[in-house]
ZADREN-463401 format. One record per residue: residue number from 1; z, x, y of N, C-alpha, C in turn; residue in three letters. Coordinates in steps of 0.001 Angstrom, whole numbers, plus 524288, in hexadecimal, padded with zeros to 5 digits. Layout:
N
(r NUM, (Z, X, Y), (Z, X, Y), (Z, X, Y), ala) ...
This chain:
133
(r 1, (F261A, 7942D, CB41B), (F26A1, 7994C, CB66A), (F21C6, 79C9E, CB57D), unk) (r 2, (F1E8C, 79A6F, CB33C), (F19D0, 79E61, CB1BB), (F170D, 79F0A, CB531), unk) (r 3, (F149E, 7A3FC, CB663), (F12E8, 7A665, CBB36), (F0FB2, 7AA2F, CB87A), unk) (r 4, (F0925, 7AA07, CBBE6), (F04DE, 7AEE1, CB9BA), (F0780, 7B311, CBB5E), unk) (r 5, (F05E9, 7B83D, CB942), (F07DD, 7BCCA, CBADA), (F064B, 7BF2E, CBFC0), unk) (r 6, (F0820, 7C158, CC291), (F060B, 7C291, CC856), (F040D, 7C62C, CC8E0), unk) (r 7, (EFFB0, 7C7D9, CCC5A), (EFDEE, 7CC6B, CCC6A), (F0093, 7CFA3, CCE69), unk) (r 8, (F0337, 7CEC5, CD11B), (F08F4, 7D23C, CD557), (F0AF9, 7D531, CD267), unk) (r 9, (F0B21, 7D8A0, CD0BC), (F11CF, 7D912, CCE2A), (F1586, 7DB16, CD0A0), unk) (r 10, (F1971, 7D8AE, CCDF6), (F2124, 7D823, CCFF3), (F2369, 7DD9C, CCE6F), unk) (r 11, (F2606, 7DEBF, CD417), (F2987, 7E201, CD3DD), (F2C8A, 7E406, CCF4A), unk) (r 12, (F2DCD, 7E7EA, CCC0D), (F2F31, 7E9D1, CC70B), (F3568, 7E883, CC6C8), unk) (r 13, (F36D4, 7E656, CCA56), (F3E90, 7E2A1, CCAF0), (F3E1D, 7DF06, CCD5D), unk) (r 14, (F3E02, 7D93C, CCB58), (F3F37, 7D595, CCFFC), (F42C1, 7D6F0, CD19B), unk) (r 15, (F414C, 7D535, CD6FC), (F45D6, 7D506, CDA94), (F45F5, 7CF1A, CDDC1), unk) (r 16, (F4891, 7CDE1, CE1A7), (F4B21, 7C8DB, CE450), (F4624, 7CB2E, CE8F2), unk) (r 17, (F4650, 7C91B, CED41), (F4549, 7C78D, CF235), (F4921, 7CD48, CF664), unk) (r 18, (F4E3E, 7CD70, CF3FF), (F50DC, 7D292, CF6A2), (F513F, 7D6D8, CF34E), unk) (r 19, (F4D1A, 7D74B, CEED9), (F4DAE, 7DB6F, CECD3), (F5037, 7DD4D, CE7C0), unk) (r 20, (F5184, 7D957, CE62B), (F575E, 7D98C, CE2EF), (F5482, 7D91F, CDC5E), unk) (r 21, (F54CF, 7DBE6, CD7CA), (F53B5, 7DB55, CD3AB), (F5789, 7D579, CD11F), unk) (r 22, (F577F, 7D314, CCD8A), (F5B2B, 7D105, CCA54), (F5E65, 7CD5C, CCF28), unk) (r 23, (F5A18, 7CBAA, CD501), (F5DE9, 7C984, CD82D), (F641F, 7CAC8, CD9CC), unk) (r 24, (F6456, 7D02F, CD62F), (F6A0C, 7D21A, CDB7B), (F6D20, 7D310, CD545), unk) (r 25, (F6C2A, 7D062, CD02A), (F6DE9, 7D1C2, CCBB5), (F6F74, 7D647, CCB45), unk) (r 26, (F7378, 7D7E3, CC7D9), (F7524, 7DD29, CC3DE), (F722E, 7DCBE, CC042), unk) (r 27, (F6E97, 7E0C1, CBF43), (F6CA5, 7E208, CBA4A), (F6F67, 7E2E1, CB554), unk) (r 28, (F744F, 7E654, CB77D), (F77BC, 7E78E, CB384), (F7B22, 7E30E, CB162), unk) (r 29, (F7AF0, 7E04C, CB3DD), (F7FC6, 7DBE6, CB31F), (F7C33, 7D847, CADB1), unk) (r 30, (F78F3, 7D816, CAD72), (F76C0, 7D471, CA88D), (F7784, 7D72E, CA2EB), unk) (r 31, (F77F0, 7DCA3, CA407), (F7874, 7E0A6, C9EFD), (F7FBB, 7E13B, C9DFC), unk) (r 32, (F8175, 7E474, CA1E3), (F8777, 7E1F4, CA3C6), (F897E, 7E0BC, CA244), unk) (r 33, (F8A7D, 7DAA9, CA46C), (F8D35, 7D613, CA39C), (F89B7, 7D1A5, CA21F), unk) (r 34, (F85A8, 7D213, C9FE0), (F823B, 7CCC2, C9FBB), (F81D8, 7C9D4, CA2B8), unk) (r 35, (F8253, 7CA30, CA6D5), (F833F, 7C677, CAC07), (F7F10, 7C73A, CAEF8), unk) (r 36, (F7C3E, 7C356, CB326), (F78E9, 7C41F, CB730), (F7CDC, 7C524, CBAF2), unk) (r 37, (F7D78, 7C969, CBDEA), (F817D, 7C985, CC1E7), (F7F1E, 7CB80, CC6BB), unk) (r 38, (F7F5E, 7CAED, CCBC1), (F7EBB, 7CDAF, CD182), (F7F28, 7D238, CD1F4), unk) (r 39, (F7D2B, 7D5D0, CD38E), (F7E78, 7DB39, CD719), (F7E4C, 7DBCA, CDB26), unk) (r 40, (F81EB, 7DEEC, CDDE8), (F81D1, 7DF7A, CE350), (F7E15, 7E409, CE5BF), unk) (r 41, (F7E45, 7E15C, CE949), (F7BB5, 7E5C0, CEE50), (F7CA2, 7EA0B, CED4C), unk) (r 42, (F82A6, 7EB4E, CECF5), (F84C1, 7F1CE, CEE49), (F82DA, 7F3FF, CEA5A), unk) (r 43, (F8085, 7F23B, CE446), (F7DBA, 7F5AB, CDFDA), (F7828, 7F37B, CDED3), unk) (r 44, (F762E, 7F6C1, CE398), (F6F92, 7F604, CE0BF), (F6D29, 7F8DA, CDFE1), unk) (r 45, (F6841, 7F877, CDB6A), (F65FE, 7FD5D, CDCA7), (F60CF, 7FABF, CDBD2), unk) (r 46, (F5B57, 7FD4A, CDEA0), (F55FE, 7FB9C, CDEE2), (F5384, 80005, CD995), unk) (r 47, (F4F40, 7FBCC, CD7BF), (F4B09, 7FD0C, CD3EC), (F4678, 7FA73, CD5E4), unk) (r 48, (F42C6, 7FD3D, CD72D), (F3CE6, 7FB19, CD76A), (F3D76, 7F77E, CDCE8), unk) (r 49, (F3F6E, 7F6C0, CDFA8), (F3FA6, 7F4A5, CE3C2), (F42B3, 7EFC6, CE338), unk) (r 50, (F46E9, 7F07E, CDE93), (F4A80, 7EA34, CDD23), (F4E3D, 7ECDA, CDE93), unk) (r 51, (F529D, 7EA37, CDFD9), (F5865, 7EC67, CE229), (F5B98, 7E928, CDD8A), unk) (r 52, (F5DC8, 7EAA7, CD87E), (F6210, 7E9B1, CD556), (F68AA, 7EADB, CD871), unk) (r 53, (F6A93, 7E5F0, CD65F), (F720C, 7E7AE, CD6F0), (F73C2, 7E413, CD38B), unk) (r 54, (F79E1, 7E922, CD497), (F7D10, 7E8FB, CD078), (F814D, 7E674, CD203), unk) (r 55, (F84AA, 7E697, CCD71), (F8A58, 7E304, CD0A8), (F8E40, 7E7D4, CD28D), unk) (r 56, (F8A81, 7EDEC, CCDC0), (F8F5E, 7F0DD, CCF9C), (F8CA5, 7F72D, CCF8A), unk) (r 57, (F8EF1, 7FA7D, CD1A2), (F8D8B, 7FEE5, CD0F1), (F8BDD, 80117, CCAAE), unk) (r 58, (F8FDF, 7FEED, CC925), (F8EC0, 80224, CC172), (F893B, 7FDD6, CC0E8), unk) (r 59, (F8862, 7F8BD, CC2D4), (F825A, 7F79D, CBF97), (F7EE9, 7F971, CC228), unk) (r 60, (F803E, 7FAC2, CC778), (F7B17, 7FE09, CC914), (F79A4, 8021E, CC78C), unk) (r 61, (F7F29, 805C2, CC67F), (F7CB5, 80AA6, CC232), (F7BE5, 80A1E, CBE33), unk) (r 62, (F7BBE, 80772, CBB79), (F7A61, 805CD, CB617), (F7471, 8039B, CB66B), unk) (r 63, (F72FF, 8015F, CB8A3), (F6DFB, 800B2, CBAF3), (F69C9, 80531, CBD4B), unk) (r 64, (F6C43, 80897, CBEDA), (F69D6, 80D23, CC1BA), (F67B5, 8111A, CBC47), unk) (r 65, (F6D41, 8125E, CBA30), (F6BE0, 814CF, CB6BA), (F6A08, 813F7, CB21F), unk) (r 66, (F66E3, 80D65, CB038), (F62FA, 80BDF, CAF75), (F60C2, 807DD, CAECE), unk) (r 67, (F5DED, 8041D, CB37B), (F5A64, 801A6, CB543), (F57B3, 7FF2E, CB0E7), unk) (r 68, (F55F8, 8012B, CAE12), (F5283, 7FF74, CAAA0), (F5623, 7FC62, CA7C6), unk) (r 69, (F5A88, 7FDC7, CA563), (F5D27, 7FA52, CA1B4), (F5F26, 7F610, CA36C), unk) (r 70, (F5F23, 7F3C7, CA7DD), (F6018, 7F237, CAAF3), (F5DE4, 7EE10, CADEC), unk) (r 71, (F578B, 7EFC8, CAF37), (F5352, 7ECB6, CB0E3), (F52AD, 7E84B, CB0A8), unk) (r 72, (F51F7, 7E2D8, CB22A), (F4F98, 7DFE4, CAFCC), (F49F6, 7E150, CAD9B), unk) (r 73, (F493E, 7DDDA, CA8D8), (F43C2, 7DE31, CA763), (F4082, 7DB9D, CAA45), unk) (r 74, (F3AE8, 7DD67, CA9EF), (F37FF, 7DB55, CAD69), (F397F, 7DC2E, CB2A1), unk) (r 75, (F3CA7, 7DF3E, CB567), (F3E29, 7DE8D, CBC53), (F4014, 7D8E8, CBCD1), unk) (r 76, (F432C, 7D712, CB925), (F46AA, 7D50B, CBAAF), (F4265, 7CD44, CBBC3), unk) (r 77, (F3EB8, 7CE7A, CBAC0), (F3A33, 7C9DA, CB973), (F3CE3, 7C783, CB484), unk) (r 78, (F39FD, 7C2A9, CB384), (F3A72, 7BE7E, CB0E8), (F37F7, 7C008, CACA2), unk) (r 79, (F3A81, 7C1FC, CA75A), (F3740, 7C34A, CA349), (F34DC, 7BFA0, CA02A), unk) (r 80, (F346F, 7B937, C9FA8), (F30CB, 7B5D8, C9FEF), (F2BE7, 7B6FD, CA1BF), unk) (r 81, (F2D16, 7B571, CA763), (F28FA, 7B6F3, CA9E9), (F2627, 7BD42, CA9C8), unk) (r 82, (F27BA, 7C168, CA803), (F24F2, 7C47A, CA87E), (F2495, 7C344, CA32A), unk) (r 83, (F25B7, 7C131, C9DF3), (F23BB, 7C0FF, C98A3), (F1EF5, 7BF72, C9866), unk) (r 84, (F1EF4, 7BC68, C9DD9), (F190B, 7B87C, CA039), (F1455, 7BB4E, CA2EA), unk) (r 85, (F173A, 7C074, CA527), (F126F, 7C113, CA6C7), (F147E, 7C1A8, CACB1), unk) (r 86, (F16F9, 7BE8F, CAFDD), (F1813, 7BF77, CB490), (F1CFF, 7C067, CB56B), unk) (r 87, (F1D9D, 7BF84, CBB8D), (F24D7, 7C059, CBA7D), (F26A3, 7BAE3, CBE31), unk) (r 88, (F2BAD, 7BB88, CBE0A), (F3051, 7B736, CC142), (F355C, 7B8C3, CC2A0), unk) (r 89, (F378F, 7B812, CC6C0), (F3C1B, 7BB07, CC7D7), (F3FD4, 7B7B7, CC3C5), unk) (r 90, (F452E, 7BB5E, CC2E2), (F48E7, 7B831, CBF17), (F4E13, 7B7D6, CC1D4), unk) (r 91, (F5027, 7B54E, CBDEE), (F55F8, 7B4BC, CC0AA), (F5A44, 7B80F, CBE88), unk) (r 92, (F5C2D, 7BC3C, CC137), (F601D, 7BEFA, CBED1), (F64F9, 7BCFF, CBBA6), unk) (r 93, (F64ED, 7B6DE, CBD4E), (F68D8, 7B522, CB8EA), (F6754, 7B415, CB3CE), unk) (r 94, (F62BB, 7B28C, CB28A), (F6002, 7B05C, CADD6), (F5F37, 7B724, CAB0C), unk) (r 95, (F5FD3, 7B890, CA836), (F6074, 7BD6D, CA52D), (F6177, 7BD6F, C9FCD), unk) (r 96, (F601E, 7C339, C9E61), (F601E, 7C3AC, C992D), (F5F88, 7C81C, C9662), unk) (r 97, (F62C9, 7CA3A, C9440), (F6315, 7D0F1, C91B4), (F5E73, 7D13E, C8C0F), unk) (r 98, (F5B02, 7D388, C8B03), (F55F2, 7D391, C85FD), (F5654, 7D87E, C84EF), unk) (r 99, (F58FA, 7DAC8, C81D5), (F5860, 7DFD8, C800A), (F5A2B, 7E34A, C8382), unk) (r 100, (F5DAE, 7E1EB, C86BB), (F6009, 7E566, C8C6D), (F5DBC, 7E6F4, C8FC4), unk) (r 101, (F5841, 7E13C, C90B2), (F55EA, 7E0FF, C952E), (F57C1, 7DC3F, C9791), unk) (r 102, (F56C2, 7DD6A, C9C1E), (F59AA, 7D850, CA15F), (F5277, 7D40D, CA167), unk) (r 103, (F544C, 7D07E, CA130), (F521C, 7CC7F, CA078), (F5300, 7C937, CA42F), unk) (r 104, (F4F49, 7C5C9, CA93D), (F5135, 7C1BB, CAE23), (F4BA0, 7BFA5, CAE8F), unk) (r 105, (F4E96, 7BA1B, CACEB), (F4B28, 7B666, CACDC), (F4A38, 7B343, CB24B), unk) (r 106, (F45FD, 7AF6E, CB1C5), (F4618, 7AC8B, CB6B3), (F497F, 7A7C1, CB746), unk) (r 107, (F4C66, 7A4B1, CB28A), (F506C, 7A39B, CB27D), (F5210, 7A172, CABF4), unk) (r 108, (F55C8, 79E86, CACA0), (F566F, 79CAB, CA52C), (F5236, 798EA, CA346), unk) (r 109, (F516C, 7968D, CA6AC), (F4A91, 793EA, CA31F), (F48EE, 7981F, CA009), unk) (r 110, (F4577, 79B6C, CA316), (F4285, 79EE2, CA34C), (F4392, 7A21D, C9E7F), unk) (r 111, (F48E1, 7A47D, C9FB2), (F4CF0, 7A6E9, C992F), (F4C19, 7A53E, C960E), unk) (r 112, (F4F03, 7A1CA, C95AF), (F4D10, 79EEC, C90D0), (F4780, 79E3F, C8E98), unk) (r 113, (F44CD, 79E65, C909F), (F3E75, 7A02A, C8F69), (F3C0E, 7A43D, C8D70), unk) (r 114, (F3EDE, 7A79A, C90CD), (F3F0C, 7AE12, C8F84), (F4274, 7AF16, C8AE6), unk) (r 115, (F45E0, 7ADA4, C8A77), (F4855, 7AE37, C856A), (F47C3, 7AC33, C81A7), unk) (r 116, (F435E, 7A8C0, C8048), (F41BB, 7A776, C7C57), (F3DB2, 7A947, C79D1), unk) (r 117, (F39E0, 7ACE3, C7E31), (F342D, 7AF72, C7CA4), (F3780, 7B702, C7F82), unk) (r 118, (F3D37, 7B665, C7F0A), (F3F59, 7BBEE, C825C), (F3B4C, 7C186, C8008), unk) (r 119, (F3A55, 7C0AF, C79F5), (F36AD, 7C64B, C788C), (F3334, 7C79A, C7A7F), unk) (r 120, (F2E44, 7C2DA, C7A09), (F299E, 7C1E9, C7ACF), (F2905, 7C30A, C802B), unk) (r 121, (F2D30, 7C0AF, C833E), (F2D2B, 7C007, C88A9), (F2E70, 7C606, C8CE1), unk) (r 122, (F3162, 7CA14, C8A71), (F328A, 7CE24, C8A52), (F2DE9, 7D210, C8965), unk) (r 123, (F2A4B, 7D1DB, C843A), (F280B, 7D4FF, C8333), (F23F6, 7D430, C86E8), unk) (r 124, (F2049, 7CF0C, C86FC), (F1CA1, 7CD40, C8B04), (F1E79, 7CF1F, C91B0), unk) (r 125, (F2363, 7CE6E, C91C9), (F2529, 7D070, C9773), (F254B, 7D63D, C97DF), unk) (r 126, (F2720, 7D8F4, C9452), (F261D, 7DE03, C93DD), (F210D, 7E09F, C9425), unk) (r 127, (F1A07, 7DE09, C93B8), (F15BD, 7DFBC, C9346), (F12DA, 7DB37, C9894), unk) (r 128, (F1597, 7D815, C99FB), (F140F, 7D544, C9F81), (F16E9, 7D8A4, CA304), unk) (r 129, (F1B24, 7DC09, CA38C), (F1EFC, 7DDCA, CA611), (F1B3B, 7E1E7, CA9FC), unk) (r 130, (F1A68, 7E4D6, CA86B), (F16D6, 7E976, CABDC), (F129A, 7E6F5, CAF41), unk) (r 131, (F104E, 7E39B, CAE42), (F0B3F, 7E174, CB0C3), (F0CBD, 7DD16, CB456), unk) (r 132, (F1315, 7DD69, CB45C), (F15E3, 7D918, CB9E4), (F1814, 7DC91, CBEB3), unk) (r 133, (F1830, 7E01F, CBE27), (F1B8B, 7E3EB, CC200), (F185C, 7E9D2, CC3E7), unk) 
């Protein structure tokens, strides 16, 4: 998966192809219920040009009224890969709560990787983080 860093930089939320942060995911639902779960259409709301949903009205306000706690880290990028230096889209099922940050990997290989260097990999992603977006 290793990839030089691009000169481009990526949008501050992945998003899908239609727009969608977390591929159509509840943000709230990993804090919640620990669960990767779907949101619908009828609760969305846009950040930065990503369109998030919910499964329900209460996680969308819970989300609204604050985003940040909420966020994925990194926009929802591969914190491997940005520990690296670049980024990779992830899979909203592969996840992981670090100090009551949302964590989405590019899949359980990958996790498991990340969770073995998770500090190192965090702090380095945290000072690669600005110079990707």
């Amino acid at each position: 998966m290793a990839q030089p860093k691009s000169d481009k930089p990526v949008p501050p939320i992945s998003r899908n192809a239609a727009g969608l942060a977390l591929k159509g995911y509840d943000p709230i639902a990993y804090f919640e219920v620990a669960k990767a779960m779907p949101g619908s259409p009828a609760f969305s709301h846009e950040i930065d040009g990503a369109k998030f949903l919910f499964r329900s009205e209460a996680s969308k306000t819970l989300f609204v009224a604050d985003p940040t706690k909420y966020l994925p880290r990194f926009g929802g990028y591969c914190p491997w890969a940005v520990g690296h230096n670049y980024t990779a889209p992830a899979d909203p099922e592969v996840w992981r709560i670090v100090d009551g940050k949302l964590y989405l990997n590019y899949n359980q290989g990958v996790q498991q990787k990340w969770i073995a260097e998770e500090g190192r990999l965090i702090s380095a992603g945290e000072a690669n983080w600005p110079g990707l977006h």
